[in-house]
Structure formats: C-alpha cells, structure tokens
Backbone bond lengths (Angstrom), bond angles and torsions (degrees), N, CA, C in turn:
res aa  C-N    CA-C-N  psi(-1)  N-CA   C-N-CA  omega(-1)  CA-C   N-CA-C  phi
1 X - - - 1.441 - - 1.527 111.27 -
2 X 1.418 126.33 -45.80 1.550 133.81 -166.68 2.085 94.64 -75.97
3 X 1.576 118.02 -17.12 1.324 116.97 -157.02 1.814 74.55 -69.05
4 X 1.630 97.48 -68.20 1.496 125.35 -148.13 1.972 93.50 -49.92
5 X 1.368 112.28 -49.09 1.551 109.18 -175.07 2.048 92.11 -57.69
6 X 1.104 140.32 -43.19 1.542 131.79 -159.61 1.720 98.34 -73.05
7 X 1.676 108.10 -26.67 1.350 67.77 -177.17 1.377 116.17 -125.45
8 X 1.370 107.06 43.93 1.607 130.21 165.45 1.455 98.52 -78.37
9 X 1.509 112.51 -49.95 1.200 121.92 -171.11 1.374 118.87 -55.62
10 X 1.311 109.40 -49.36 1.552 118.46 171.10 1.445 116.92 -35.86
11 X 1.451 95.38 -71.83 1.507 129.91 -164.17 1.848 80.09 -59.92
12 X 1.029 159.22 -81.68 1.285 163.15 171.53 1.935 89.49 -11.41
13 X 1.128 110.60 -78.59 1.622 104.08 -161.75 1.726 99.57 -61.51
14 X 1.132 106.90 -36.12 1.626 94.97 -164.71 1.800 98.69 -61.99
15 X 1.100 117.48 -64.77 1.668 131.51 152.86 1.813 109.52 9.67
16 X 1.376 99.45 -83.78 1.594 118.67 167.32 1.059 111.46 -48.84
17 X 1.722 137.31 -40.38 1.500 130.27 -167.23 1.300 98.46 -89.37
18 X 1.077 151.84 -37.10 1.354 160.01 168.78 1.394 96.97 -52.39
19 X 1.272 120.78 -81.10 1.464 110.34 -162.81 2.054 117.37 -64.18
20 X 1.515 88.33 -35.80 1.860 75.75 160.67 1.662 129.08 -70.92
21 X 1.583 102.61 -0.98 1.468 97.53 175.87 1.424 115.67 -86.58
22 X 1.358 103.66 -36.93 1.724 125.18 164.54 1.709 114.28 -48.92
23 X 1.203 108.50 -63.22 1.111 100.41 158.96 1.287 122.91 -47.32
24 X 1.232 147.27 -108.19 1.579 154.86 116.37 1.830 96.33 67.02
25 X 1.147 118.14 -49.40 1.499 149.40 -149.08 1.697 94.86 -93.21
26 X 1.333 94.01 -63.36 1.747 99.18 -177.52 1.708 105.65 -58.66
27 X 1.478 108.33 -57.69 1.340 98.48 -170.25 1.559 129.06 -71.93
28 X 1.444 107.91 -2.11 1.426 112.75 158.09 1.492 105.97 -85.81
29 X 0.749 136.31 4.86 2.062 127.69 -174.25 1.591 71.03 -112.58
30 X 1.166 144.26 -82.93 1.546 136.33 -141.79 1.753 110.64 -59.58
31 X 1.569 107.66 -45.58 1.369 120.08 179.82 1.901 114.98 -58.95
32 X 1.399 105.80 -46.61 1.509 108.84 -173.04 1.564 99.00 -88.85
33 X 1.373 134.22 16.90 1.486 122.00 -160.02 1.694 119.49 41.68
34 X 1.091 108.64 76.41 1.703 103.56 -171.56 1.621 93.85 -126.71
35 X 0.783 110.69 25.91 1.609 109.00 163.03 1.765 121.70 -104.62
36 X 0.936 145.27 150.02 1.578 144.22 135.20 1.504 130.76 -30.41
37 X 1.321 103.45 120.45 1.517 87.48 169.68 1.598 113.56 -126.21
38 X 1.288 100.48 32.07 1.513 128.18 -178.45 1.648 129.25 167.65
39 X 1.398 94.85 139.21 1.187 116.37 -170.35 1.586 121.69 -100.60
40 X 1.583 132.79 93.46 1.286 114.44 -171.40 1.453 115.16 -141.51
41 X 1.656 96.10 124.08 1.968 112.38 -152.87 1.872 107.36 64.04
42 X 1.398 116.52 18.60 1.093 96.04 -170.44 1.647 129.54 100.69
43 X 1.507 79.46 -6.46 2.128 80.09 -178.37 1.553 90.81 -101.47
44 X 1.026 128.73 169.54 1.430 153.68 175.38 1.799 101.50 -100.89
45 X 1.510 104.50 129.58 1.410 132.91 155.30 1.444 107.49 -89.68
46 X 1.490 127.20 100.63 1.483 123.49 174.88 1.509 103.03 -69.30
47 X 1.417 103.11 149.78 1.742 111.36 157.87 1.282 114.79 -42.37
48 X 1.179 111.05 -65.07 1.692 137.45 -160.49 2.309 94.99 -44.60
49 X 1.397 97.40 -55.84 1.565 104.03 -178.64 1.238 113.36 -57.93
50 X 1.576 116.88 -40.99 1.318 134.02 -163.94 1.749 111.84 -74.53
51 X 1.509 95.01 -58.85 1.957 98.38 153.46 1.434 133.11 -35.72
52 X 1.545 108.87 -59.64 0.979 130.24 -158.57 1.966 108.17 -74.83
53 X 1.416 97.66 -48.80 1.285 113.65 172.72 1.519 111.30 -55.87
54 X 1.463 123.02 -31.47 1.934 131.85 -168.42 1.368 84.61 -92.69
55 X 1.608 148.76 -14.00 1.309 148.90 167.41 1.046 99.61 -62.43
56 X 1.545 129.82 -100.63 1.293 149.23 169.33 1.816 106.70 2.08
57 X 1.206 75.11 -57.55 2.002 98.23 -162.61 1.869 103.37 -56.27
58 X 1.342 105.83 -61.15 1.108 143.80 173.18 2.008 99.55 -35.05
59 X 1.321 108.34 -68.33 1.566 129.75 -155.89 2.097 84.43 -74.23
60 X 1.436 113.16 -51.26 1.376 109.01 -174.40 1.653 120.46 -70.88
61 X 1.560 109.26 -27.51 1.743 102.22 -178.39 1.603 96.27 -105.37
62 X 1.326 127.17 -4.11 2.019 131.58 161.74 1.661 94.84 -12.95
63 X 1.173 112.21 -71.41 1.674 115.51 -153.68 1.464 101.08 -73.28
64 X 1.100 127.72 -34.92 1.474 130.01 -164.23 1.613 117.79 -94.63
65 X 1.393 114.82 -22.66 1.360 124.23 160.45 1.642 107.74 -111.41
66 X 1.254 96.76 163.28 1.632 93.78 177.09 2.043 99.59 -101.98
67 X 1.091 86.89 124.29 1.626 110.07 -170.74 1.655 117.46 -75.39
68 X 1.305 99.33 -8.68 1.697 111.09 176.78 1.652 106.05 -97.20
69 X 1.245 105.61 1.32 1.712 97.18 -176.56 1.688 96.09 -102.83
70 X 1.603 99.06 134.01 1.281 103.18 172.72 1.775 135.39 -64.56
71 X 1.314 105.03 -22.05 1.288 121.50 170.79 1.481 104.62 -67.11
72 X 1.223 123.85 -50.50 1.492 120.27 179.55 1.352 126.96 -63.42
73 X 1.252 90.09 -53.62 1.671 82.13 149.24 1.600 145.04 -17.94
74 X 1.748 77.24 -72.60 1.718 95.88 -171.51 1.790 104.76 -61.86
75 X 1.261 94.85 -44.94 1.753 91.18 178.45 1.410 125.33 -74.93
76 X 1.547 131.24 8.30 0.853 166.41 134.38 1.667 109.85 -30.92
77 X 1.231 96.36 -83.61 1.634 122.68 167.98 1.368 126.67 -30.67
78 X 1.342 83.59 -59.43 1.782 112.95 -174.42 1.553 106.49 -68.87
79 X 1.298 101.57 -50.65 1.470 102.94 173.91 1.708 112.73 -62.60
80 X 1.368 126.60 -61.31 1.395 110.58 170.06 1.618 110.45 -27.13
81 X 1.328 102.29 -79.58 1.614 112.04 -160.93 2.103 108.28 -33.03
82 X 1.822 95.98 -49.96 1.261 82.31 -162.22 1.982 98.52 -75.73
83 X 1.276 122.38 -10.05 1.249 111.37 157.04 1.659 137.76 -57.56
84 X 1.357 100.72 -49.15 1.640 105.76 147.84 1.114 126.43 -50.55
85 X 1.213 131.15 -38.00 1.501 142.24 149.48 1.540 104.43 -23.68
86 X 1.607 94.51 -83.29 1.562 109.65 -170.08 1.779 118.04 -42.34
87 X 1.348 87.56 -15.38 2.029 84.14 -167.01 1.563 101.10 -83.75
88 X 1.463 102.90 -24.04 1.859 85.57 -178.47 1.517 110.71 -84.45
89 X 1.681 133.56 -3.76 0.949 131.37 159.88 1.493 104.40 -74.22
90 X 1.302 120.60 -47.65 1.837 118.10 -178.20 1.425 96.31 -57.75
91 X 1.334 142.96 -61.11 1.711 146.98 -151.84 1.866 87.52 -53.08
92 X 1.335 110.22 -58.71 1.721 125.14 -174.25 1.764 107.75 -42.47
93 X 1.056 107.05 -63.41 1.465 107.71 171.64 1.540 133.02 -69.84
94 X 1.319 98.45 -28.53 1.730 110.90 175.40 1.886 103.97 -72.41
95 X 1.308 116.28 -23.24 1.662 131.12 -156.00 1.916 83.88 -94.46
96 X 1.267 113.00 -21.23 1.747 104.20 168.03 1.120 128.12 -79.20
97 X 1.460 126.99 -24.02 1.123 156.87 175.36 1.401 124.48 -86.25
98 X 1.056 98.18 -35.62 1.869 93.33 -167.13 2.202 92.09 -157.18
99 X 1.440 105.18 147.47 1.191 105.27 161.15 1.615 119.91 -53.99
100 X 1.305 115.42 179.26 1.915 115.61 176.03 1.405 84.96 -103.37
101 X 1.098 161.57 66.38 1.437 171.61 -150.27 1.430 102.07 -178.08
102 X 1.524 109.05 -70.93 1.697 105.68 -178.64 1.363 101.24 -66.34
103 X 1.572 133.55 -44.67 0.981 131.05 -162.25 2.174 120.73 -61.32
104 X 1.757 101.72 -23.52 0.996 104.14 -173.73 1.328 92.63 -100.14
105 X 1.350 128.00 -6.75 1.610 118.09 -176.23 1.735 110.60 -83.93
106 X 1.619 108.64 -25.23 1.307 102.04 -174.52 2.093 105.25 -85.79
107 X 1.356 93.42 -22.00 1.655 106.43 165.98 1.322 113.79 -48.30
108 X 1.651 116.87 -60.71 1.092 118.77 -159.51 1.769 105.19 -90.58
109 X 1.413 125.97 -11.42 1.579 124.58 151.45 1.510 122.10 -60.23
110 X 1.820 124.85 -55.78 1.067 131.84 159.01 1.615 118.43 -47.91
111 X 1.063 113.77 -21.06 1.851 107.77 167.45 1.456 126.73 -77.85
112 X 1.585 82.88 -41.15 1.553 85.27 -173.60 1.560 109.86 -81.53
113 X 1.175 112.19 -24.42 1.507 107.93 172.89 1.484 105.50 -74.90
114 X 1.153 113.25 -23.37 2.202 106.52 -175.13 1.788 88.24 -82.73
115 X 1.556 122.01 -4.62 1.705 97.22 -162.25 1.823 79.55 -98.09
116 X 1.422 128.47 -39.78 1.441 113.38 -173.80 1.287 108.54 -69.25
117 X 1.156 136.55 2.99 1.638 140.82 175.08 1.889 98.10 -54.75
118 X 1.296 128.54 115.98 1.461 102.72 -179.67 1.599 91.36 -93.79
119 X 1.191 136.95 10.83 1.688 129.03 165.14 1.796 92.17 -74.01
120 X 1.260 98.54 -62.35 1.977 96.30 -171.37 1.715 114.27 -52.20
121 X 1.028 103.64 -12.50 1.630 108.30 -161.65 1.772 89.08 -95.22
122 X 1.743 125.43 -60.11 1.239 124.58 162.92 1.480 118.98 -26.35
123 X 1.640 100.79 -55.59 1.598 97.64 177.92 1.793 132.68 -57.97
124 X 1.923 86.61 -40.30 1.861 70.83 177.91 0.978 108.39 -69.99
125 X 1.803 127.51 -19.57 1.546 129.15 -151.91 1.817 89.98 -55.89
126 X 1.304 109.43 -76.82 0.920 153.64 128.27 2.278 96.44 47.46
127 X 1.525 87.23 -83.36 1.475 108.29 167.39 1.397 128.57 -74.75
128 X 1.658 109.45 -4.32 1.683 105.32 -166.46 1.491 115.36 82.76
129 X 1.446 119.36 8.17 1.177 115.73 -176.63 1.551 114.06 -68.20
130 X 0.949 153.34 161.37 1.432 153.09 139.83 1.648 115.85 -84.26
131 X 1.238 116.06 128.56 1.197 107.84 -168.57 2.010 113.38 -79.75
132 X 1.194 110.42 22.74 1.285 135.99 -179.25 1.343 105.86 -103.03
133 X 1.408 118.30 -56.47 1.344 120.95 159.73 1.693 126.73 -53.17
134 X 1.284 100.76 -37.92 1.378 108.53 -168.15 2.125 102.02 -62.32
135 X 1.196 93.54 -41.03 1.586 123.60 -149.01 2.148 82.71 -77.16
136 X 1.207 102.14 -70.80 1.629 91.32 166.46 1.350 151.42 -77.25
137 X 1.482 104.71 -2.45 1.806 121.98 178.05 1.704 98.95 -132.98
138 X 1.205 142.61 -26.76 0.983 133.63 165.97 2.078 139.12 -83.17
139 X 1.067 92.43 -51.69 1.773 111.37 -166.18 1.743 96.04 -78.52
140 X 1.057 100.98 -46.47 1.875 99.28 -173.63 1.488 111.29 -38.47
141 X 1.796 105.09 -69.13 1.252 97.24 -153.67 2.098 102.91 -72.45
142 X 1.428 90.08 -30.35 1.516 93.48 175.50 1.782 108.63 -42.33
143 X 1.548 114.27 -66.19 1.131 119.98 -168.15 2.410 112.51 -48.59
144 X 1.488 84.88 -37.36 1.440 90.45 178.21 1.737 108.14 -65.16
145 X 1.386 100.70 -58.55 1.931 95.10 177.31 1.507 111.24 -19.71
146 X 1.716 106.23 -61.39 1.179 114.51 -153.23 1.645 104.11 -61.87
147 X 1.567 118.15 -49.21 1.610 119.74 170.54 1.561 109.86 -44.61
148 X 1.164 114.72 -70.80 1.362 110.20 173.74 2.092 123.87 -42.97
149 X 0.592 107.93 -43.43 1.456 131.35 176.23 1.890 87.90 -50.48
150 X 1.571 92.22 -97.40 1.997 82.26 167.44 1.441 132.36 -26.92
151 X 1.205 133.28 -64.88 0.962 133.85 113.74 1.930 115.13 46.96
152 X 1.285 79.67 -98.57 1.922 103.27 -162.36 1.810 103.50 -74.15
153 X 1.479 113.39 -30.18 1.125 137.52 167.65 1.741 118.88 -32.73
154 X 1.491 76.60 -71.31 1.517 105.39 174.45 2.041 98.29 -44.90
155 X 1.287 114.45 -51.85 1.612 123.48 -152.22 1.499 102.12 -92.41
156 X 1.584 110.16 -5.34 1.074 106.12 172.38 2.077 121.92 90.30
157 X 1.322 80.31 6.47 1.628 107.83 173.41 1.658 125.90 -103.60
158 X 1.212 110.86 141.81 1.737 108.81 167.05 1.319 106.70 -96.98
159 X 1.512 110.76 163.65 1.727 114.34 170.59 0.851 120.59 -59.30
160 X 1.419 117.09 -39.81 1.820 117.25 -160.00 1.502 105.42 -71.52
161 X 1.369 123.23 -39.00 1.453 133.20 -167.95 1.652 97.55 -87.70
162 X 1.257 123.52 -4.44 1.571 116.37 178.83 1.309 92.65 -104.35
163 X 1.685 128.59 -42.82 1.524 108.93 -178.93 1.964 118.21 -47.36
164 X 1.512 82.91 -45.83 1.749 90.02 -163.92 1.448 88.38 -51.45
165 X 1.023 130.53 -72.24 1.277 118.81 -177.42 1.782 146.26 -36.55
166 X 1.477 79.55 -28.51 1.645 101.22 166.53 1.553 117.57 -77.85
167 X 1.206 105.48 -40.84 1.833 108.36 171.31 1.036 109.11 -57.51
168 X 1.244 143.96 -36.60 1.783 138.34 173.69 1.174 124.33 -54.96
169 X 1.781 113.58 -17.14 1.390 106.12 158.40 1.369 124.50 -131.35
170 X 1.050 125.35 16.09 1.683 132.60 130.27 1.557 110.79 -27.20
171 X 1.171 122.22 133.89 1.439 138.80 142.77 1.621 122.23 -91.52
172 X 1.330 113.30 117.21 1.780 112.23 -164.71 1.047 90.73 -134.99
173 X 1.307 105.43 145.00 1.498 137.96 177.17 1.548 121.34 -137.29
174 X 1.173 119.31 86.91 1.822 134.25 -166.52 1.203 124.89 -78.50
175 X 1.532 123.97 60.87 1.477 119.55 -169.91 1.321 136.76 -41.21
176 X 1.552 89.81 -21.83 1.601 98.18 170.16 1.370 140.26 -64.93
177 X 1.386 118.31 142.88 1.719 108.33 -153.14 1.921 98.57 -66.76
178 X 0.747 97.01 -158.42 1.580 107.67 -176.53 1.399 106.68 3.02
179 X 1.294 150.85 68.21 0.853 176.01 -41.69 1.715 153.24 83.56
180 X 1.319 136.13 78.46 1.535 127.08 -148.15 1.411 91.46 -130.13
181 X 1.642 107.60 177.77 1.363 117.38 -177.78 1.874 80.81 -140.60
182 X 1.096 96.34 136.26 1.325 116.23 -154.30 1.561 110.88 -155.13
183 X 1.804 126.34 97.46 1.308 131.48 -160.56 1.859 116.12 48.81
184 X 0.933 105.55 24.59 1.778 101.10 -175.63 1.361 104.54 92.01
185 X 1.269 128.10 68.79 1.301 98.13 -162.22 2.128 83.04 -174.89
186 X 1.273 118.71 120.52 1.534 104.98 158.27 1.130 122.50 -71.73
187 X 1.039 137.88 146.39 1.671 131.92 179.26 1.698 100.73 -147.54
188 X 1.434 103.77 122.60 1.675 129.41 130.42 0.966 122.28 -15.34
189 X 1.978 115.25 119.12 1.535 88.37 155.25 1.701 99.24 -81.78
C-alpha cells in the first residue's frame, strides 16, 4: 500500500513538472512572437519579423498616411505580409544568380553606406526609426529589390510583372486569422 501511495506521488509531481513546463514553454513562444504566421515553399514567416516589420513600416508611412484609419492600417499589414511574402520568391531567384554569401555581402555594404548617409540617418531619426531596426526590417528587402530590379533589367523585365508571375508558384499558407492568400495576392477579411 505505502509502495503504490509513493508512486502516485511521483507520477503526481512528475505530472505537475511537465505540465508547468508546457505551460512555461507556450508563454515564451506567444510572449517573444516565436511562432509562424506563415508558411511559404515551406519556409516559415516568424511573428516576431512580421510585427516588427508592420512597426518599422507603420513608424515610416505614420506621417504620410493617417494611422488612426482602420483601412490604412489593414493595407499597411497586408502590404508588409504580402512583401515578406515577396522576399522568399526574390531570395529564390537572387539564390540563381549569385550565392546568399555575395548576396548578404552586397546587403551588408549597401547598409552601411545608407547608415553613414547623415540625410538617411535624419530620416529614421526623424520617424523613430532605430537604425537597428532599419538595418533588419527595412534595408534588406529594399537593398534586394534593387539587385533584382538590375537583374530583370538586364533580361529585359520589370519587378512588378516578374513578381505577379512569381506568386503563381509559391505555395502559402497564412496562419493568420482572418487572413487568406488568394490568386497571389494577401487579402483581408
């Protein structure tokens, strides 16, 4: 009887330590954004990028849209996301062309020369930008457009008419609630 009560008891604490780790577990993935809120070819869109990037985004078009209207917002949003979108189709085509080595080396030259710019430096000042932010949610995908852009130039193509085309073979998956990918395209409910 005293065996069977010891190892109720166990099984009781082990029980509790498990489930407070689970717990414990969840609220660090929910708190730091460490979850997905999209899936594309298989790569993961983190929260954390996806937030952080509608920050940035948010703090730089503030003055130029009015930021209290809910529509602006949302297209705001939408536009990040389906821009994050767009970069794993740009990463796909830039990865034919050039290693992700050259590709982050000409990234990380074009930054640092846009961060000694003291006009670019005024500007984020300017917006609240952090030039930490700028450097990881801003300059990248900008700096890639512009490679790609050259790029398509050369082939006798523009971006906009190569993205549309590039979204048709993406596979996306939008965890986000009210939220779909719909003809290449993010969409609102």
């Amino acid at each position: 009887m005293k065996k069977i009560f010891l190892l109720n008891k166990v099984t009781f604490l082990w029980t509790i330590l498990i489930f407070s780790g689970i717990v414990f577990a969840v609220l660090i993935i929910w708190t730091f954004n460490l979850y997905p809120v999209a899936f594309v070819n298989y790569r993961p869109i983190m929260a954390y990028t996806y937030f952080n990037s509608v920050n940035v985004s948010e703090k730089y078009y503030g003055n130029m849209i009015n930021m209290s209207d809910a529509s602006n917002i949302k297209t705001l949003r939408q536009a990040v996301l389906q821009g994050l979108i767009d970069e794993v189709a740009i990463d796909k085509r830039l990865s034919q062309d050039m290693t992700s080595a050259e590709v982050q080396s000409k990234i990380d030259s074009q930054s640092k020369s846009l961060i000694n710019d003291p006009n670019v430096q005024k500007g984020l000042s300017q917006r609240s930008i952090s030039i930490s932010d700028a450097e990881k949610y801003f300059f990248p995908i900008a700096i890639k457009n512009e490679i790609l852009t050259g790029q398509l130039e050369l082939e006798g193509k523009d971006l906009t008419s190569w993205l549309v085309g590039a979204r048709k073979d993406l596979k996306v998956v939008i965890l986000l609630p009210g939220v779909n990918w719909i003809s290449g395209e993010v969409k609102f409910d």
